[in-house]
C-alpha positions, -999 to +999 in steps of 0.1 A: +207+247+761+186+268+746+182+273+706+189+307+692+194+304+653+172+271+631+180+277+591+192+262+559+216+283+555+254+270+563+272+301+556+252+315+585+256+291+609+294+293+604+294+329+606+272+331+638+289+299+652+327+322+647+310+353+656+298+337+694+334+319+694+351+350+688+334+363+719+339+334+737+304+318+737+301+278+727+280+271+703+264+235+696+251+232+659+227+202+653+218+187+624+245+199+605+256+166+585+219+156+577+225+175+550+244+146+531+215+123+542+188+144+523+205+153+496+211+190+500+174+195+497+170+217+526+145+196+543+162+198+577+172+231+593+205+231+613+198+242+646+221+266+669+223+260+702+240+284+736+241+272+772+209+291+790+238+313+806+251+325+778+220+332+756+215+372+768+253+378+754+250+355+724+218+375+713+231+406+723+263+398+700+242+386+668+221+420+671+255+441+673+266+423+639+234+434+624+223+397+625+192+399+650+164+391+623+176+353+618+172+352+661+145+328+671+121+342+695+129+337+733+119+314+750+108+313+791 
């Protein structure tokens, strides 16, 4: 698995998580109920993860939807 998109932001992650489902890429999103944990205080990014396979298209998808600036850097 291999992390693509770490942020605060849930409105994101839900629109990158249907945006990679639409085109048929699973998505894995961690950390996502820490949230009620912390107390909304943004203390713990929710992470965004694709199979290694599918990370080329899944990038290649969030650039096309004008999205490639909240992309983490690859990795080898």
């Amino acid at each position: 698995m291999r992390e693509i998109i770490r942020c605060n932001d849930p409105v994101l992650i839900s629109a990158v998580e249907a945006l990679l489902g639409g085109a048929g890429i699973a998505v894995l999103v961690l950390d996502g109920h820490m949230s009620v944990l912390e107390g909304a205080i943004g203390a713990f990014p929710r992470r965004l993860l694709v199979a290694n396979d599918d990370e080329a298209q899944a990038r290649r998808v969030i650039v096309e939807a004008g999205l490639g600036g909240e992309l983490r850097d690859a990795k080898p």
